[in-house]
mmCIF file as gemmi writes it, N, C-alpha and C atoms, coordinates in Angstrom:
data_model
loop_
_atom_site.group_PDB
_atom_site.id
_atom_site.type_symbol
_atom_site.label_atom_id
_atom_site.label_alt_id
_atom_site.label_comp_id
_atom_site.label_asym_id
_atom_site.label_entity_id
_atom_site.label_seq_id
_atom_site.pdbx_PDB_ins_code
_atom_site.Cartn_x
_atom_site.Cartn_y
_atom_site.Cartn_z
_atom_site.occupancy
_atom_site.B_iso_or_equiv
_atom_site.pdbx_formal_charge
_atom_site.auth_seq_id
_atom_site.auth_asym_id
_atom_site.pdbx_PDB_model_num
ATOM 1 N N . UNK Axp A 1 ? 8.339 -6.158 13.117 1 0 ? 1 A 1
ATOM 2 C CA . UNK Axp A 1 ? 7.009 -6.744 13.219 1 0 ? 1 A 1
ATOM 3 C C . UNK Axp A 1 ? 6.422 -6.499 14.604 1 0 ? 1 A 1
ATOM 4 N N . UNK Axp A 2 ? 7.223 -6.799 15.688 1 0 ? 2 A 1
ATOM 5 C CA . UNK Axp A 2 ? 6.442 -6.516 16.971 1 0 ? 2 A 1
ATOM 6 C C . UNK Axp A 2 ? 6.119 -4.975 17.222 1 0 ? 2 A 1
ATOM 7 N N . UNK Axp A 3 ? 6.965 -4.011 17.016 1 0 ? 3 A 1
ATOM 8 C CA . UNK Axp A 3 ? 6.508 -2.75 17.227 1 0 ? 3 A 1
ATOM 9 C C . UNK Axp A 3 ? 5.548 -2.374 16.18 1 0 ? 3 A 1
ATOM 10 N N . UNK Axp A 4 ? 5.026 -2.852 14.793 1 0 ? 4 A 1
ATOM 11 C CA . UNK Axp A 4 ? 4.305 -2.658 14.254 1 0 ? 4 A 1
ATOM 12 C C . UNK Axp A 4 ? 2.713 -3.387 14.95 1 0 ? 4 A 1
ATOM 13 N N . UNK Axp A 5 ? 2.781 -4.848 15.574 1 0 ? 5 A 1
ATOM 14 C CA . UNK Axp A 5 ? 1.886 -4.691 16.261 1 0 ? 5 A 1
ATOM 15 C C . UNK Axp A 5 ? 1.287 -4.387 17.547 1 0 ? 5 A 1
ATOM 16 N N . UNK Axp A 6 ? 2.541 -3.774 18.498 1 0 ? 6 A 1
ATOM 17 C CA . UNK Axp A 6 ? 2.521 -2.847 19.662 1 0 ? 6 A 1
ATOM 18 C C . UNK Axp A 6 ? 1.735 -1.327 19.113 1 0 ? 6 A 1
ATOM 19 N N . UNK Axp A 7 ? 2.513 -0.751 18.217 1 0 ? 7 A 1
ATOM 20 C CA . UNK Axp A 7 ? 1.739 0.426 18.104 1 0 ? 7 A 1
ATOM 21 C C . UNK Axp A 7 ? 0.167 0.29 17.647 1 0 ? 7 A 1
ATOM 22 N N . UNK Axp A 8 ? 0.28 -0.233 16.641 1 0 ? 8 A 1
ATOM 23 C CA . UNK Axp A 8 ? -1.389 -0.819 16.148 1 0 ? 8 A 1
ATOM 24 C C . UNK Axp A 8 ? -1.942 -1.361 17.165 1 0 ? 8 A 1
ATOM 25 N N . UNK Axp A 9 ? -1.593 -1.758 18.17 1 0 ? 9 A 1
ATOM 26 C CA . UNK Axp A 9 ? -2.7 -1.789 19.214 1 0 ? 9 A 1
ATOM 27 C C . UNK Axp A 9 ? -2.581 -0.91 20.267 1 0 ? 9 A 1
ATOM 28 N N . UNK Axp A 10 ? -1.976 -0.194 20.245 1 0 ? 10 A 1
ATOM 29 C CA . UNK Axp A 10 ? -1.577 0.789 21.168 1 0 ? 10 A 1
ATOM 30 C C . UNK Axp A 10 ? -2.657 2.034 20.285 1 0 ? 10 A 1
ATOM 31 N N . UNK Axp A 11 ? -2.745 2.604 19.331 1 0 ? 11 A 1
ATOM 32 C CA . UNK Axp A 11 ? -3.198 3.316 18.476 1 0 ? 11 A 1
ATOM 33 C C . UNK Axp A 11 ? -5.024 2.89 18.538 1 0 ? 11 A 1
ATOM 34 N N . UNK Axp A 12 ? -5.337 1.998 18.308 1 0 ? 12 A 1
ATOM 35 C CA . UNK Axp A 12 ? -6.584 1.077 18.005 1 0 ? 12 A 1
ATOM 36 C C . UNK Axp A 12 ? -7.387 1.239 20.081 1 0 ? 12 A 1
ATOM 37 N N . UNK Axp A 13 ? -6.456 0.844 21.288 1 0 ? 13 A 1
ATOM 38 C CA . UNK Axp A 13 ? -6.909 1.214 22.277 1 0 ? 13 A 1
ATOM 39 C C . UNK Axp A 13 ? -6.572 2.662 22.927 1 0 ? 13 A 1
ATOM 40 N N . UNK Axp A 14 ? -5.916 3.654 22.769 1 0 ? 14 A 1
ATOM 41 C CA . UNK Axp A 14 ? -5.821 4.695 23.691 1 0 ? 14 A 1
ATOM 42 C C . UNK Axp A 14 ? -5.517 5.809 22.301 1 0 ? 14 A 1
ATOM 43 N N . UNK Axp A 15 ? -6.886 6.108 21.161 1 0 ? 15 A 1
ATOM 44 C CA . UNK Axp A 15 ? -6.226 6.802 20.444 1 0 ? 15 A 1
ATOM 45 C C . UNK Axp A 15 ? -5.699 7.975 20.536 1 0 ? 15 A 1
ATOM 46 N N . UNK Axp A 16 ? -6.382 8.506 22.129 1 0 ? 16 A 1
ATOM 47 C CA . UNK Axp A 16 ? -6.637 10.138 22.044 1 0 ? 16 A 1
ATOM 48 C C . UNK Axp A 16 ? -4.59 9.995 22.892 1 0 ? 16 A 1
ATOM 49 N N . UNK Axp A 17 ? -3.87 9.329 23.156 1 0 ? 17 A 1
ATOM 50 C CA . UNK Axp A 17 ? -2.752 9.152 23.69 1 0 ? 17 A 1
ATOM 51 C C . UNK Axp A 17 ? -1.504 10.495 22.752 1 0 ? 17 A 1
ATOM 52 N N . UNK Axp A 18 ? -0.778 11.257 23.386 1 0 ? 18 A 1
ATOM 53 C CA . UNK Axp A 18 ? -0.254 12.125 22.916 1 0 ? 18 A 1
ATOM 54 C C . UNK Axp A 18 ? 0.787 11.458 21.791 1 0 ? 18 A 1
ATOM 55 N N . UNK Axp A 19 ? 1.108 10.346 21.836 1 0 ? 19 A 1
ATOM 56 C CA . UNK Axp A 19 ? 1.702 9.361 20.856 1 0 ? 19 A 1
ATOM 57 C C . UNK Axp A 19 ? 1.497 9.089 19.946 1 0 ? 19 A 1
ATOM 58 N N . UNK Axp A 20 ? -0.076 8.842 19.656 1 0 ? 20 A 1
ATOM 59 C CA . UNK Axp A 20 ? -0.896 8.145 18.786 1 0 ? 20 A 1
ATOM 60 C C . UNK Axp A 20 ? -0.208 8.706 17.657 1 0 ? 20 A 1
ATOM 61 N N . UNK Axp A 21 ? -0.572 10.397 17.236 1 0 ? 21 A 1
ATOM 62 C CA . UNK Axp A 21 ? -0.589 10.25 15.777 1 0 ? 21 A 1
ATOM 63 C C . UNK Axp A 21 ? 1.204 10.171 15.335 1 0 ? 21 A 1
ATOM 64 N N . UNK Axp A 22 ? 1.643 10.32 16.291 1 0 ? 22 A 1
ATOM 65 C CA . UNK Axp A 22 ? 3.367 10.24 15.612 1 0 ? 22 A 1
ATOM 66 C C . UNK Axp A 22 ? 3.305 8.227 15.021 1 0 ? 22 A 1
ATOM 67 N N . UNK Axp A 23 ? 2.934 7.363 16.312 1 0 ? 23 A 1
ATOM 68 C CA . UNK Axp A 23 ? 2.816 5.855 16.181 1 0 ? 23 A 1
ATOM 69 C C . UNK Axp A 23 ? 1.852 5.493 14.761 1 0 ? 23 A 1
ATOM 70 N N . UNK Axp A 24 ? 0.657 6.812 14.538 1 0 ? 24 A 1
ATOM 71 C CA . UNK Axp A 24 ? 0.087 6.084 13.071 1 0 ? 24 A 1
ATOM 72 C C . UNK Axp A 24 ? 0.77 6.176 11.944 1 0 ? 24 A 1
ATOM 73 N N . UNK Axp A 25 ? 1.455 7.346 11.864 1 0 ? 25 A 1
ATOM 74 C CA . UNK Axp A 25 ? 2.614 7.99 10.793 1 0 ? 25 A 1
ATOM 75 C C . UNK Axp A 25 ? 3.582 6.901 10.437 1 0 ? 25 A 1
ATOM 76 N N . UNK Axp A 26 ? 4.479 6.83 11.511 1 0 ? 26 A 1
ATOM 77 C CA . UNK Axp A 26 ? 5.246 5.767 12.009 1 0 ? 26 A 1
ATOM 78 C C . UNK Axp A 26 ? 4.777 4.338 10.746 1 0 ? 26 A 1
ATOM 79 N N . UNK Axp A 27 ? 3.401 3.765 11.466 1 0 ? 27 A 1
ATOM 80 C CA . UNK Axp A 27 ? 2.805 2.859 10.588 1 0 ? 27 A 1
ATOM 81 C C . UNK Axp A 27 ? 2.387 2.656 9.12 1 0 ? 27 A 1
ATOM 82 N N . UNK Axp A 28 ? 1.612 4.021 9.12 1 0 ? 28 A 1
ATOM 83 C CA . UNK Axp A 28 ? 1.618 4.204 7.176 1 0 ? 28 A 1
ATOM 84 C C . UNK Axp A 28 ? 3.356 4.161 6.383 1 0 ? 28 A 1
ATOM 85 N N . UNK Axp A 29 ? 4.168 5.096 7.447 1 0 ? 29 A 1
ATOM 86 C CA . UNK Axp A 29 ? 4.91 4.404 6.41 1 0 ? 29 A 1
ATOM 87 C C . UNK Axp A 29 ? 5.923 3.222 6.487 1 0 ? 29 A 1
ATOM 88 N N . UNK Axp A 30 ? 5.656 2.204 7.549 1 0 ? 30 A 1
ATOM 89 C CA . UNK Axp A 30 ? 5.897 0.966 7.784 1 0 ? 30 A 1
ATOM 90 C C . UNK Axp A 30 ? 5.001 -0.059 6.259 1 0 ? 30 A 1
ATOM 91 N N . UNK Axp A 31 ? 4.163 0.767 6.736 1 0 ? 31 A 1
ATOM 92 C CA . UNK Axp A 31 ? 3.092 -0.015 5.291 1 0 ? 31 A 1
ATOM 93 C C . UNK Axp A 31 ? 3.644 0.014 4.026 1 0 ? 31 A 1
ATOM 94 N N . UNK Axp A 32 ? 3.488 1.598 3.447 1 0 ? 32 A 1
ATOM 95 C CA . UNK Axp A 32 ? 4.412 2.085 2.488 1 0 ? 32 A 1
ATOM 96 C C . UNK Axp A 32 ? 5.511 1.817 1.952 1 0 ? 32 A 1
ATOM 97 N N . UNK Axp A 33 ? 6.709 1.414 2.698 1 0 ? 33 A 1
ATOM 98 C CA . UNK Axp A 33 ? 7.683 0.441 2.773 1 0 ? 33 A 1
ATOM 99 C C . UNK Axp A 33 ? 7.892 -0.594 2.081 1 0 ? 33 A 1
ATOM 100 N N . UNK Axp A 34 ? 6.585 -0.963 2.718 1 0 ? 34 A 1
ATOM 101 C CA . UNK Axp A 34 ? 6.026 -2.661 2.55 1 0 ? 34 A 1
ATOM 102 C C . UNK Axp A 34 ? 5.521 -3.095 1.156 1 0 ? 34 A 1
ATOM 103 N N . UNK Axp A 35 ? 5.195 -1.643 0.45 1 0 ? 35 A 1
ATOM 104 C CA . UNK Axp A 35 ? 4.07 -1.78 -0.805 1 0 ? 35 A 1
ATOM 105 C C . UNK Axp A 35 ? 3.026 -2.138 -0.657 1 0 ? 35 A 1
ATOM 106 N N . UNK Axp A 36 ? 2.256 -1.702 0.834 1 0 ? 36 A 1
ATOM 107 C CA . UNK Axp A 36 ? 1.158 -1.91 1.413 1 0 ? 36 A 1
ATOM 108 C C . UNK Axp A 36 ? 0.128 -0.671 1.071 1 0 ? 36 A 1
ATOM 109 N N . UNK Axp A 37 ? 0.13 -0.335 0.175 1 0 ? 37 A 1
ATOM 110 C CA . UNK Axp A 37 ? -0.46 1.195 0.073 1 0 ? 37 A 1
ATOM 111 C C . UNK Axp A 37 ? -1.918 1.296 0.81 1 0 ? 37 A 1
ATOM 112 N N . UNK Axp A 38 ? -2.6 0.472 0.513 1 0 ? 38 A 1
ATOM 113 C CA . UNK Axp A 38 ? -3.909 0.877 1.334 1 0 ? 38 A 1
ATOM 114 C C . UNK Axp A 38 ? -4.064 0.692 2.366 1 0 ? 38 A 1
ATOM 115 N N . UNK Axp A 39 ? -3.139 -0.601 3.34 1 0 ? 39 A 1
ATOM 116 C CA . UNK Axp A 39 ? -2.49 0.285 4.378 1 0 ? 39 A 1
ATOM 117 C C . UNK Axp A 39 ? -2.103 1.109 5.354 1 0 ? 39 A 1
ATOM 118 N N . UNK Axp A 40 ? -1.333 1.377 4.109 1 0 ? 40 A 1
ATOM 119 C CA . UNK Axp A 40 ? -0.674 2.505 4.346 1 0 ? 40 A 1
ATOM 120 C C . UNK Axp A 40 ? -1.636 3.766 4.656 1 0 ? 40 A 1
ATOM 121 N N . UNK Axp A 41 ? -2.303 4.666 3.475 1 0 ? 41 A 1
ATOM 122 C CA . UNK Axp A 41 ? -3.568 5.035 3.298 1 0 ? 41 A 1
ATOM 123 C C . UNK Axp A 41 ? -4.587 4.642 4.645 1 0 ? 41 A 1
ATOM 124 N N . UNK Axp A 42 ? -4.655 3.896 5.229 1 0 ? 42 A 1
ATOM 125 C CA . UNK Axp A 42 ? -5.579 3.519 6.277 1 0 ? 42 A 1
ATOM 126 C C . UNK Axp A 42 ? -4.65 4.682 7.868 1 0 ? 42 A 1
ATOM 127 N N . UNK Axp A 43 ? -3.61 4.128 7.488 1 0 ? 43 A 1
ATOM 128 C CA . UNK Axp A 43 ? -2.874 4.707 9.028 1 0 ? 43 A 1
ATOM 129 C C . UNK Axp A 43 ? -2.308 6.08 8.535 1 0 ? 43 A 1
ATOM 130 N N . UNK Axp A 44 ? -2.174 6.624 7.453 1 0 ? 44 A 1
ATOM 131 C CA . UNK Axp A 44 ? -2.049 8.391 7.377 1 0 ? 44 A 1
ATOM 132 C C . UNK Axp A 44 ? -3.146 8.614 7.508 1 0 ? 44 A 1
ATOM 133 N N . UNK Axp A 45 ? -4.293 8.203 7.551 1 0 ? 45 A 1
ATOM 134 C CA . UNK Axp A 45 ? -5.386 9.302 7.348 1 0 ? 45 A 1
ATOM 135 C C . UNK Axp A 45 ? -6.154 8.97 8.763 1 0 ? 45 A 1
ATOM 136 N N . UNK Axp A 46 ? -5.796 7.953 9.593 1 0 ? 46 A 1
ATOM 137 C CA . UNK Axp A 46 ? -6.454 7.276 10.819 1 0 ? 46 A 1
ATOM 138 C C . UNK Axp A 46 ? -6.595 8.64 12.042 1 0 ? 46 A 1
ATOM 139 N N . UNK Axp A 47 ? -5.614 9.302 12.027 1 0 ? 47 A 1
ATOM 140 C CA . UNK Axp A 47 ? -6.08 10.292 13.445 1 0 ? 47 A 1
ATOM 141 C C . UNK Axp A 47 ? -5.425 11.445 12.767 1 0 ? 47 A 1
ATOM 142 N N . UNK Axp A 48 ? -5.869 11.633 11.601 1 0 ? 48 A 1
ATOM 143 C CA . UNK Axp A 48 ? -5.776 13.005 10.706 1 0 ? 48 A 1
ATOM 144 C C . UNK Axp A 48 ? -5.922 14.306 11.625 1 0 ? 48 A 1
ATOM 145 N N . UNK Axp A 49 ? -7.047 14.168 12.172 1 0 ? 49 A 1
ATOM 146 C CA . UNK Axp A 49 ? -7.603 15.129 13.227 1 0 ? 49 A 1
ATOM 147 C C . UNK Axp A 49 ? -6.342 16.076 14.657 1 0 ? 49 A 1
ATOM 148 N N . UNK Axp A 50 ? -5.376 14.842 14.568 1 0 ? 50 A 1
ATOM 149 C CA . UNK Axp A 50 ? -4.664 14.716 16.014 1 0 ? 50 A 1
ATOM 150 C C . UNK Axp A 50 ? -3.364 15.267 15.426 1 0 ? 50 A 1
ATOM 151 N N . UNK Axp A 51 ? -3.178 15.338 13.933 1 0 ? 51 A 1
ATOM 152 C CA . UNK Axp A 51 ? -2.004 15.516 13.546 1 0 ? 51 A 1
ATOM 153 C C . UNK Axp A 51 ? -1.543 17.096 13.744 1 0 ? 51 A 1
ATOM 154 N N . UNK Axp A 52 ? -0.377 17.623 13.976 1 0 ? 52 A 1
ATOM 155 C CA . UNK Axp A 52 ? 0.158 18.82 14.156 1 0 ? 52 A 1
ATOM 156 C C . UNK Axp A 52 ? 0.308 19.289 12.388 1 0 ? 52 A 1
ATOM 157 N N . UNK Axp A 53 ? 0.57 20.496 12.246 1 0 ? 53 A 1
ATOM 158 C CA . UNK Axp A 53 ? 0.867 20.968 10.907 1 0 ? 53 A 1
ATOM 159 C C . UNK Axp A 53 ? 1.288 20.176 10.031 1 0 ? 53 A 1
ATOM 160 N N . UNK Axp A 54 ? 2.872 20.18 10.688 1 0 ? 54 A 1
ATOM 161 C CA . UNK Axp A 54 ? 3.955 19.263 9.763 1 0 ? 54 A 1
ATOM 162 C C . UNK Axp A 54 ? 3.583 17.637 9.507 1 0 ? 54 A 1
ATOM 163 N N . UNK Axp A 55 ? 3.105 16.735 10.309 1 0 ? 55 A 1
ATOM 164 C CA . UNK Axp A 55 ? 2.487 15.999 10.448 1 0 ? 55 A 1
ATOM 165 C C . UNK Axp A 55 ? 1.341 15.31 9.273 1 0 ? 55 A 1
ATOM 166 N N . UNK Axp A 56 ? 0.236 16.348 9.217 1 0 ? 56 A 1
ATOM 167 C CA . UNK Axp A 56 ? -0.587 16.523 8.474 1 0 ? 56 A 1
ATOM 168 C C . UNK Axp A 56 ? 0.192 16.4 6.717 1 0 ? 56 A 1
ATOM 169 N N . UNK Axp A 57 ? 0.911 17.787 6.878 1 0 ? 57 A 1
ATOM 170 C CA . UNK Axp A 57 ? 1.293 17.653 5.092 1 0 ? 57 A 1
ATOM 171 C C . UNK Axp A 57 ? 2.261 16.015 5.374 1 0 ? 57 A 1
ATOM 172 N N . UNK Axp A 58 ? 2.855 15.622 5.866 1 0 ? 58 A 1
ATOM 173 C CA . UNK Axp A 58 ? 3.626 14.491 5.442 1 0 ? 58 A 1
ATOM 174 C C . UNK Axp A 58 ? 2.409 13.258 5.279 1 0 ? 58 A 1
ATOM 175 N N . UNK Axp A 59 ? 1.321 13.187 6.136 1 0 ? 59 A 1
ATOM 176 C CA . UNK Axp A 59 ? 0.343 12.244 5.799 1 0 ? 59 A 1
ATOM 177 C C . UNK Axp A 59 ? -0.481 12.083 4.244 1 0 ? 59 A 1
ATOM 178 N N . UNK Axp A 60 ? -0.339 13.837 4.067 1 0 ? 60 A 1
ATOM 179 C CA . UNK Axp A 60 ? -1.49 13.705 3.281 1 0 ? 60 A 1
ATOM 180 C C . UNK Axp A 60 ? -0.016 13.89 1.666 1 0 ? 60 A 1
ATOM 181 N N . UNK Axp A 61 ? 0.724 14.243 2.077 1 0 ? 61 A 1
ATOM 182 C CA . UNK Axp A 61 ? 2.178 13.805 0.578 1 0 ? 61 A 1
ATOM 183 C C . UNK Axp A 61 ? 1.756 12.115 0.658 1 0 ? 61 A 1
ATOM 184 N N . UNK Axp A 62 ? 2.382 11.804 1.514 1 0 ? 62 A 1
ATOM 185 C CA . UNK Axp A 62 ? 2.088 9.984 1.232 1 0 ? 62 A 1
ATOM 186 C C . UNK Axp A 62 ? 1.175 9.648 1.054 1 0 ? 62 A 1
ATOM 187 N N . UNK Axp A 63 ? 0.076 9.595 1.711 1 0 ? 63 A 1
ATOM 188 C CA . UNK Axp A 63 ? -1.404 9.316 0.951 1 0 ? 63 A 1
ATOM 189 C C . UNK Axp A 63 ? -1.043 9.451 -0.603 1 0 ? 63 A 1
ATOM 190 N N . UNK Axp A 64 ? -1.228 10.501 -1.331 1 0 ? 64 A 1
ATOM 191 C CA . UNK Axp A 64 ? -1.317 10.832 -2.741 1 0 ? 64 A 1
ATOM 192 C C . UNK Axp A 64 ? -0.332 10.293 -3.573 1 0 ? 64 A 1
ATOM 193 N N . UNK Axp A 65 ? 1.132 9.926 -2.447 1 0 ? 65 A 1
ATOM 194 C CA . UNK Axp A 65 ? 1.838 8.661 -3.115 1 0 ? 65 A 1
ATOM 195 C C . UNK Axp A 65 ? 1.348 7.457 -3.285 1 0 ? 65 A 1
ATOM 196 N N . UNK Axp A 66 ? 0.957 6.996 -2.518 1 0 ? 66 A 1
ATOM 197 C CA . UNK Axp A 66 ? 0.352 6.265 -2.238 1 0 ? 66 A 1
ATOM 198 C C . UNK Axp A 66 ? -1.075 6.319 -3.132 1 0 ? 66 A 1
ATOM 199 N N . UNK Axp A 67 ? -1.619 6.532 -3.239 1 0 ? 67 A 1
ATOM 200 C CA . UNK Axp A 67 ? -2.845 6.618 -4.397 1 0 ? 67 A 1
ATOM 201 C C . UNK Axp A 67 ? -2.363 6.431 -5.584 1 0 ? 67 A 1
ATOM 202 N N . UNK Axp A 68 ? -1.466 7.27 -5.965 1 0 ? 68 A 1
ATOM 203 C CA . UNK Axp A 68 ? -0.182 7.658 -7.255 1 0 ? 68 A 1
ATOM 204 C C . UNK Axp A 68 ? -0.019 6.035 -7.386 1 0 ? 68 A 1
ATOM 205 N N . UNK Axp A 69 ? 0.876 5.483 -6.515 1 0 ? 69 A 1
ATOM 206 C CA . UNK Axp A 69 ? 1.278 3.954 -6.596 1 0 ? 69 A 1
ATOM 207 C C . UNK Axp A 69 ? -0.157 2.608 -6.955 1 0 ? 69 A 1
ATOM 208 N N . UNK Axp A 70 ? -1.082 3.452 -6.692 1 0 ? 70 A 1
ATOM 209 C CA . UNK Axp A 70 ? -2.118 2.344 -6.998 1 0 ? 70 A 1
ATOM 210 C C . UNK Axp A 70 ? -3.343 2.762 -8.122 1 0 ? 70 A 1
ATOM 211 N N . UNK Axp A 71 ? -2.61 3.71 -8.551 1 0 ? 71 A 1
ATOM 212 C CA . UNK Axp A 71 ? -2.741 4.006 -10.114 1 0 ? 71 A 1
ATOM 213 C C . UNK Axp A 71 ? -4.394 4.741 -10.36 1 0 ? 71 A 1
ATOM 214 N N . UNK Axp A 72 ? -4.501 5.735 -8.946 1 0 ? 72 A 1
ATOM 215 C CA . UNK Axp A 72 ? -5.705 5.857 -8.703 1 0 ? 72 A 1
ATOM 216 C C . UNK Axp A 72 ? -5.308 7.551 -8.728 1 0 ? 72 A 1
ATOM 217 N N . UNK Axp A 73 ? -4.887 8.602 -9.651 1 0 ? 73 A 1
ATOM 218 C CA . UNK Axp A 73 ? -4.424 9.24 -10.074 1 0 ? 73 A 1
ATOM 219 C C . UNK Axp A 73 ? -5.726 10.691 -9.521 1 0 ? 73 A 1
ATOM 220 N N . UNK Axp A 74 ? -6.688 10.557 -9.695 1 0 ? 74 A 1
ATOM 221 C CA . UNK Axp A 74 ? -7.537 11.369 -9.048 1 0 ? 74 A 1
ATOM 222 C C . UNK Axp A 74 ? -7.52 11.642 -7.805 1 0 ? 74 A 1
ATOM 223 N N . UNK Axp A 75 ? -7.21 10.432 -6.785 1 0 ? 75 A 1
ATOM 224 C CA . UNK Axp A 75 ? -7.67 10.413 -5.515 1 0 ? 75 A 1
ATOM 225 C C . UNK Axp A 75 ? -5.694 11.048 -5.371 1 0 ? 75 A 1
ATOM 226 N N . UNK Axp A 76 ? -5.127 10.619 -6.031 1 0 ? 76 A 1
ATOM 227 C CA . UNK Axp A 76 ? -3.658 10.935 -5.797 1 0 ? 76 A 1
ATOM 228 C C . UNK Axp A 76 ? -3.7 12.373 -5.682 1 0 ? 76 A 1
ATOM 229 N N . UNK Axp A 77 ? -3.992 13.229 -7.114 1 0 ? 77 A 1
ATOM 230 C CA . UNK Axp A 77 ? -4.626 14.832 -7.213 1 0 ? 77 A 1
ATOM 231 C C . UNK Axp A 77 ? -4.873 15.19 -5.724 1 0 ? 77 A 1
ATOM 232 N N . UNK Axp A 78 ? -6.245 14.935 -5.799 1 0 ? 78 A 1
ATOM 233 C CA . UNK Axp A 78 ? -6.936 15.476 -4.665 1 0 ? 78 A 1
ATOM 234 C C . UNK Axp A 78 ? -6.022 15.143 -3.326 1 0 ? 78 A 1
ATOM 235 N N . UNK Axp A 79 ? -4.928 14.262 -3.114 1 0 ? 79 A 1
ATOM 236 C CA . UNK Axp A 79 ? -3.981 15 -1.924 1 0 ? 79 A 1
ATOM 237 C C . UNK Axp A 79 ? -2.967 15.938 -1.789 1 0 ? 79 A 1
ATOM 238 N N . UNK Axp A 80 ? -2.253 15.547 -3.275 1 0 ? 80 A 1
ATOM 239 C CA . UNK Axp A 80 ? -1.313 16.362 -3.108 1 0 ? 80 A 1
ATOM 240 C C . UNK Axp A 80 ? -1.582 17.932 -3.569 1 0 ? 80 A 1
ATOM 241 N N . UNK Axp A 81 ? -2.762 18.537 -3.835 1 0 ? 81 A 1
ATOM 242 C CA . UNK Axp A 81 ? -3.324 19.607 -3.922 1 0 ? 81 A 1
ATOM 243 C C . UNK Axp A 81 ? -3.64 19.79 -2.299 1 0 ? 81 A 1
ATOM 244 N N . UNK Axp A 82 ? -4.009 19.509 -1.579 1 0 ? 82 A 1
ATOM 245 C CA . UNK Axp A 82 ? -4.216 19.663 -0.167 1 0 ? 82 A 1
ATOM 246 C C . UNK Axp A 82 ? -2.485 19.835 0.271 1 0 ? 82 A 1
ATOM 247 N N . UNK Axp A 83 ? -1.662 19.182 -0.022 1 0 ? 83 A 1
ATOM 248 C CA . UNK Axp A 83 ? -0.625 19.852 0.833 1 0 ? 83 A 1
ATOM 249 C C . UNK Axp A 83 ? -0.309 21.061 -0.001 1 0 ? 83 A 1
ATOM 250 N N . UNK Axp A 84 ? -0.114 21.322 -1.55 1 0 ? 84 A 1
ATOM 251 C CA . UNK Axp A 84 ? 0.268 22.446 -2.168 1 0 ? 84 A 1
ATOM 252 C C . UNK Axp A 84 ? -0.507 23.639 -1.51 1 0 ? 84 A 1
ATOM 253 N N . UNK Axp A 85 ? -1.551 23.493 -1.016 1 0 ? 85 A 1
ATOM 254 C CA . UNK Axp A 85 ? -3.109 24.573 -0.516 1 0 ? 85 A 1
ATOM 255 C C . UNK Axp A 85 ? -2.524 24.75 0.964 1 0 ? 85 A 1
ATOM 256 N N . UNK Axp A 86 ? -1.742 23.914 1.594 1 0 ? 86 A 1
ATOM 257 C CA . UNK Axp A 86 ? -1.748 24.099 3.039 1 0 ? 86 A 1
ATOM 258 C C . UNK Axp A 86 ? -1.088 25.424 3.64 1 0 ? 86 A 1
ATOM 259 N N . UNK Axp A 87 ? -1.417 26.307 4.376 1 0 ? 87 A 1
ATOM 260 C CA . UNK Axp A 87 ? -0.524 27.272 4.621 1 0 ? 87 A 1
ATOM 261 C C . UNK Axp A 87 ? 0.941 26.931 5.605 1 0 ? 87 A 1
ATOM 262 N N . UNK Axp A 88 ? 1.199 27.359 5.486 1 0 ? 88 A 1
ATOM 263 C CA . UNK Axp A 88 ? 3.571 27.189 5.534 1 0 ? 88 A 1
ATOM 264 C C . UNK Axp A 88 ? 3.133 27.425 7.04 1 0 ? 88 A 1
């Protein structure tokens, strides 16, 4: 619980921090875990921008689990087609 709300505020004040997007990852799937999917969903997709390759496809796999889990099967599609599309 405390490092979940250390990073979330650590993330929320210094996003551009070379940390950030490993600490949001970190969090979605703290969420995920949790059966927090939206969430979850909130902190994979939060500094999408900042994410490195590998990074990216693991955000956007969980996302679409995560969608998958909340029975929202379209929005699920539309991620895990983004990592199948991603180049290696």
């Amino acid at each position: 619980k405390v490092y979940v709300e250390d990073f979330s505020r650590a993330v929320k004040m210094e996003p551009k921090l070379p940390q950030a997007a490993s600490m949001a990852l970190i969090l979605g799937e703290t969420y995920f875990e949790k059966e927090q999917y939206k969430e979850s969903i909130a902190w994979y997709q939060k500094l999408k921008n900042q994410y490195d390759p590998h990074q990216k496809s693991i955000a956007d796999f969980k996302t679409g689990w995560s969608w998958l889990l909340l029975k929202e099967e379209k929005n699920a599609q539309f991620y895990f087609l983004r990592v199948a599309n991603q180049t290696p």
